[in-house]
MITI-526297 format. One record per residue (C-alpha): residue in three letters; chain; x, y, z. Coordinates in steps of 0.05 Angstrom, whole numbers, m for minus. Last residue first. Example, Ala and Ser with C-alpha at 12.3 -4.5 7.8 and 13.67 -1.06 7.14 Angstrom:
<SER, A, <273, m21, 143>>
<ALA, A, <246, m90, 156>>
REM end
This chain:
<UNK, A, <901, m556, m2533>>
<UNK, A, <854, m568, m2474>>
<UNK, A, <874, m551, m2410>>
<UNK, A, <866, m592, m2340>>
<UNK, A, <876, m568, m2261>>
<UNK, A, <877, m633, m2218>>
<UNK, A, <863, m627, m2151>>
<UNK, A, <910, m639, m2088>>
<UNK, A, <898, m669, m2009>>
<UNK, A, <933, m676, m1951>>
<UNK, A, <937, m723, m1891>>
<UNK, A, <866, m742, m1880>>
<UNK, A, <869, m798, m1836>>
<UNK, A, <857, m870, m1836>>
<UNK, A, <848, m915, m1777>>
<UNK, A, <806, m979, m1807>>
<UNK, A, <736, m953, m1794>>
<UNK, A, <767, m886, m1832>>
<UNK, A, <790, m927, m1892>>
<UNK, A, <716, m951, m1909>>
<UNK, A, <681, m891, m1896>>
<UNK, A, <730, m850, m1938>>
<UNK, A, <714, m912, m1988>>
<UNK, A, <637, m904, m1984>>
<UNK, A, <643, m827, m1988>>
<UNK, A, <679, m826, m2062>>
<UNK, A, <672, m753, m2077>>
<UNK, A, <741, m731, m2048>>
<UNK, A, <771, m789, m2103>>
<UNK, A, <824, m821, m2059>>
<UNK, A, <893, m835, m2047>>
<UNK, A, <923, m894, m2011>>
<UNK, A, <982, m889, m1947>>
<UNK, A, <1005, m941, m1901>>
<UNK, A, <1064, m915, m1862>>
<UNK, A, <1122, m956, m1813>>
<UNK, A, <1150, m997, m1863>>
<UNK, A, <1193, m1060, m1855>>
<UNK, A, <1162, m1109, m1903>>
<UNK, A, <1135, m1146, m1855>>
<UNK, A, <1095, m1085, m1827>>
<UNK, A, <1076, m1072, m1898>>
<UNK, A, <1045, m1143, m1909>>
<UNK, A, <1005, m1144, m1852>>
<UNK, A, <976, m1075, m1873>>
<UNK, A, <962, m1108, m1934>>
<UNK, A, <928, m1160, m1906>>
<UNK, A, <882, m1101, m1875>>
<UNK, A, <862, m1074, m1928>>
<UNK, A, <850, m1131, m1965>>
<UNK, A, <806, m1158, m1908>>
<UNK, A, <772, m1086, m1905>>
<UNK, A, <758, m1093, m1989>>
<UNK, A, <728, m1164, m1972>>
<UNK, A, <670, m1133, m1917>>
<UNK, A, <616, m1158, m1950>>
<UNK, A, <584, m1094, m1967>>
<UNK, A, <596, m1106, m2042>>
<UNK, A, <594, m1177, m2066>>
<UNK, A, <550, m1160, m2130>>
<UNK, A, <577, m1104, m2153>>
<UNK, A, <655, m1137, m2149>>
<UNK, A, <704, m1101, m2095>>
<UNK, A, <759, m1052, m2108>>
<UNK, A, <822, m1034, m2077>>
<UNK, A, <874, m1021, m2151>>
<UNK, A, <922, m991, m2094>>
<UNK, A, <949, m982, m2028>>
<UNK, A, <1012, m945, m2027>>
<UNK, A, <1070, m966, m1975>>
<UNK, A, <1117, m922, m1939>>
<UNK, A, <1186, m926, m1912>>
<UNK, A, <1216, m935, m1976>>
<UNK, A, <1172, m949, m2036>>
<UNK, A, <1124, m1004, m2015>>
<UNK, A, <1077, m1022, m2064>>
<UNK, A, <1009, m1057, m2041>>
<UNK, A, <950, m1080, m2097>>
<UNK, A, <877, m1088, m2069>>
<UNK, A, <829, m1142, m2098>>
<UNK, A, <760, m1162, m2075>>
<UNK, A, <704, m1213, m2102>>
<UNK, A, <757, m1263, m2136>>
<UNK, A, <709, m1329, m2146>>
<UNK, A, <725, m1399, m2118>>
<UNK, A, <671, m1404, m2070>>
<UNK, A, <691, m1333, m2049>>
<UNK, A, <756, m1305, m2064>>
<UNK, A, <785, m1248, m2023>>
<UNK, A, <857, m1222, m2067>>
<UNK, A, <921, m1184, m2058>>
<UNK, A, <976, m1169, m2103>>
<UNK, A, <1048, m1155, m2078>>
<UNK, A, <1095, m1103, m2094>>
<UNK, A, <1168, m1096, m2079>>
<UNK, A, <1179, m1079, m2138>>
<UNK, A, <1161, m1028, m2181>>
<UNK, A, <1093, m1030, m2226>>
<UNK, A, <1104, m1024, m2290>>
<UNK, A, <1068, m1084, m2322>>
<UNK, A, <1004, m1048, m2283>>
<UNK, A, <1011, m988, m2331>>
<UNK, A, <1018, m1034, m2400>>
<UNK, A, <946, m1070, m2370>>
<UNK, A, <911, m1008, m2349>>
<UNK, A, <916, m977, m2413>>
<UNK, A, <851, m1008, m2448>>
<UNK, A, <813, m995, m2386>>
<UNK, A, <818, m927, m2367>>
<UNK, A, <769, m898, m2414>>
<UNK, A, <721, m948, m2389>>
<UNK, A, <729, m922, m2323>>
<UNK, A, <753, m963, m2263>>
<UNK, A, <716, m1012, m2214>>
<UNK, A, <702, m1068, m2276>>
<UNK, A, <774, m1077, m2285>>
<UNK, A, <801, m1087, m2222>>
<UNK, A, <753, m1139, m2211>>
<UNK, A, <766, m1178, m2282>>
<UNK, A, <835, m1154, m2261>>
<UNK, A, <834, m1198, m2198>>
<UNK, A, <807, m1269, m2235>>
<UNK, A, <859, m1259, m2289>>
<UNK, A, <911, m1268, m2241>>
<UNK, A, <949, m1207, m2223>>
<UNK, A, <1016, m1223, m2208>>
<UNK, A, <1064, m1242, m2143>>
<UNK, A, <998, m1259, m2104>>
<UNK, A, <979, m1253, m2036>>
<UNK, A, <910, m1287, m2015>>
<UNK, A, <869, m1265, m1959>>
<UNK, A, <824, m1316, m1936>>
<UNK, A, <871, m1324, m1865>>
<UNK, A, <855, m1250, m1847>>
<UNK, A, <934, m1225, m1847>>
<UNK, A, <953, m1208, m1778>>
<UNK, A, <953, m1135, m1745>>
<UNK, A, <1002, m1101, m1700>>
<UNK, A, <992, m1032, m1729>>
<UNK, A, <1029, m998, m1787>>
<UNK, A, <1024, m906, m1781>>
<UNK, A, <963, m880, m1821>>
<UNK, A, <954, m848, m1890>>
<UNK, A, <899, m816, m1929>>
<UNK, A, <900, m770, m1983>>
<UNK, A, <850, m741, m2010>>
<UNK, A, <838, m726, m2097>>
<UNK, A, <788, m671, m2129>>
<UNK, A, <769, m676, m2200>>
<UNK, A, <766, m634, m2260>>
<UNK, A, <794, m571, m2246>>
<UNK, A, <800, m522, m2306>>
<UNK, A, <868, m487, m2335>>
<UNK, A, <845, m420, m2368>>
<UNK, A, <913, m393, m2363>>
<UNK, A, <902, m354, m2302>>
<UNK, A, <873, m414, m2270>>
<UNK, A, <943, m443, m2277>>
<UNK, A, <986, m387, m2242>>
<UNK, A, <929, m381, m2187>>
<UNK, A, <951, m462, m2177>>
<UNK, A, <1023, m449, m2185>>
<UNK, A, <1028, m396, m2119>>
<UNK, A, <1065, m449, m2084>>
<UNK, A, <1117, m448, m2127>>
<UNK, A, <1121, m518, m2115>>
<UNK, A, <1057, m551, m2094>>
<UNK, A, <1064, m582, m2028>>
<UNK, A, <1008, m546, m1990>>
<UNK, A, <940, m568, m2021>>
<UNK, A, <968, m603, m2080>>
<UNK, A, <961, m591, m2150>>
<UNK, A, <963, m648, m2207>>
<UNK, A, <973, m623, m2270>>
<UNK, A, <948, m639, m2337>>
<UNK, A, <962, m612, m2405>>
<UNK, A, <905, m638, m2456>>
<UNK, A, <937, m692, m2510>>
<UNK, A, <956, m701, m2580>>
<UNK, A, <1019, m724, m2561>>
<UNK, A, <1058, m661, m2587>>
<UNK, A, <1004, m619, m2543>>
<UNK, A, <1029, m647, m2477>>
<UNK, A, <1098, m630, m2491>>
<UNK, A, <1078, m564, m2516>>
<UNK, A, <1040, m549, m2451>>
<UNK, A, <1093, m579, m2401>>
<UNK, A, <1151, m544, m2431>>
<UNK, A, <1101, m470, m2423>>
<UNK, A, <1084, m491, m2357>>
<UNK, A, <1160, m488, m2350>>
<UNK, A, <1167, m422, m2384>>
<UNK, A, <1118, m395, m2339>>
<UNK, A, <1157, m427, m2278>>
<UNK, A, <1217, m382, m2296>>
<UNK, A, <1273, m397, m2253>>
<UNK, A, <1278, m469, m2236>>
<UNK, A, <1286, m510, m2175>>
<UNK, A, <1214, m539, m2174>>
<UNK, A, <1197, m596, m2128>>
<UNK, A, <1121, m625, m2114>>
<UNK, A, <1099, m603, m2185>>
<UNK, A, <1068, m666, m2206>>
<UNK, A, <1050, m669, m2289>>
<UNK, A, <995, m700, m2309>>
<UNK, A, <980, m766, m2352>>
<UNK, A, <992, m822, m2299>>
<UNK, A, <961, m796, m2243>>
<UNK, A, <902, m777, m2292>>
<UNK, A, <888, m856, m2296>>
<UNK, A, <896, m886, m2363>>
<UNK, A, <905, m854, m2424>>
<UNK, A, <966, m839, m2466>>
<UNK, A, <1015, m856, m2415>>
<UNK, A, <1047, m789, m2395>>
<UNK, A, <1085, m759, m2339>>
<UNK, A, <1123, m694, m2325>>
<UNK, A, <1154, m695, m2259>>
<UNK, A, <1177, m629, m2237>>
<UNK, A, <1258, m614, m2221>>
<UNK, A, <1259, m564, m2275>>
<UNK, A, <1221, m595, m2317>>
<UNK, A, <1236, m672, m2318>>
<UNK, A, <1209, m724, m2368>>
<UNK, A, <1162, m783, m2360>>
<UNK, A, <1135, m839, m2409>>
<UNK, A, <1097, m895, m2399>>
<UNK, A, <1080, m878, m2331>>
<UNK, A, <1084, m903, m2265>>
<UNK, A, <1036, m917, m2210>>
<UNK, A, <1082, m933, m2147>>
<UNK, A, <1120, m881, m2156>>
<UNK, A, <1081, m828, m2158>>
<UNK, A, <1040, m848, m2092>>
<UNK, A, <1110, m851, m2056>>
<UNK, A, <1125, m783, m2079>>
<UNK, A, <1061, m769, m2043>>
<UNK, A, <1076, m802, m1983>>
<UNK, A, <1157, m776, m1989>>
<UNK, A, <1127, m706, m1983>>
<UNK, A, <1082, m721, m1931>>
<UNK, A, <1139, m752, m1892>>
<UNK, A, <1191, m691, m1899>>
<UNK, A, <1128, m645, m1874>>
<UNK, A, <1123, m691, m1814>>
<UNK, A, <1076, m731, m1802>>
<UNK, A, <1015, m719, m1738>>
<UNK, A, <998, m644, m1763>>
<UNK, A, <970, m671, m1826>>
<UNK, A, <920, m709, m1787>>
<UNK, A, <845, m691, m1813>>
<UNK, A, <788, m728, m1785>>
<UNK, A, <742, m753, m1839>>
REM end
């Protein structure tokens, strides 16, 4: 995939990934020294890690150190996500590996400026999930993910919109769209087993480019697993381009 970091601006990437924050919440967040601590006990790792895009404190091992105990209170292993170039200090990831902090799994981001496009007319936009989409949603995440997915999707901001492709009456692709500011996440795009290769998760895709045109926005942006070459596949046919990318560094108590 053909990277494009020089084509935004470093104010833009920032707001794209602060953009991806936002429109996955947690249950529970808390600031450390101007990093976003977050925690949902379970769910995606988004969700459960902390995001060290700004840091205006002195002593970043004494942050790490808030993070850790934080963490460890809930029972839980301290998370963080760590980006390519927006990490702040930018010398946090050697900082983590030094305390025996492991990567896990590797994350792209993608973005592209809003087209002229038109919603394909089988699109459907919802204001809320119907059970049909999150039996769809559900089935394309980890088990492990599952039983929080409900409480995280409550939390969505608005404005939001749900998007489904139904097929003699059944959902077969979903996609979720959050606009925060001038950019708007694509999320939750999955298609059922069966009905893959059918081209519903590009009709979601690009309904929900539709959507963030009308909604004002100039940037579509979605983030996703590096290992996932069907989906990079997928969002390059449609104009996507590697804009940045971040890991996630995890210790156990």
């Amino acid at each position: 995939m053909r990277d494009a970091q020089s084509e935004f601006s470093h104010e833009e990437l920032i707001a794209i990934e602060w953009a991806a924050i936002h429109a996955w919440p947690a249950l529970k967040n808390r600031d450390i020294d101007g990093w976003l601590w977050r925690y949902s006990g379970g769910g995606s790792q988004r969700a459960n890690s902390v995001s060290p895009i700004a840091f205006h404190g002195t002593d970043v091992e004494e942050a790490i150190d808030e993070a850790e105990r934080l963490y460890f209170s809930q029972s839980a292993a301290s998370r963080f996500r760590v980006f390519d170039t927006l990490s702040q200090p930018a010398d946090l990831d050697q900082r983590l590996e030094a305390r025996g902090y492991k990567i896990t799994e590797s994350v792209l981001t993608l973005a592209k400026r809003v087209g002229a496009c038109s919603s394909p007319l089988d699109v459907r936009f919802l204001d809320q999930p119907s059970d049909g989409w999150m039996e769809v949603y559900l089935s394309n995440i980890a088990a492990d993910r599952r039983p929080a997915a409900p409480s995280l999707l409550a939390l969505v901001p608005q404005p939001r919109t749900y998007f489904t492709v139904e097929v003699d009456g059944q959902v077969i692709s979903t996609g979720l769209g959050v606009r925060c500011g001038n950019v708007v996440i694509a999320e939750c795009i999955g298609t059922r087993q069966e009905a893959r290769r059918t081209g519903g998760a590009s009709r979601v895709m690009t309904a929900l480019e539709a959507w963030a045109k009308a909604q004002g926005a100039s940037i579509v942006a979605l983030q996703a697993v590096t290992t996932n070459f069907p989906a990079q596949q997928l969002y390059a046919a449609l104009g996507y381009t590697k804009i940045g990318g971040l890991h996630y560094r995890v210790r156990e108590r």
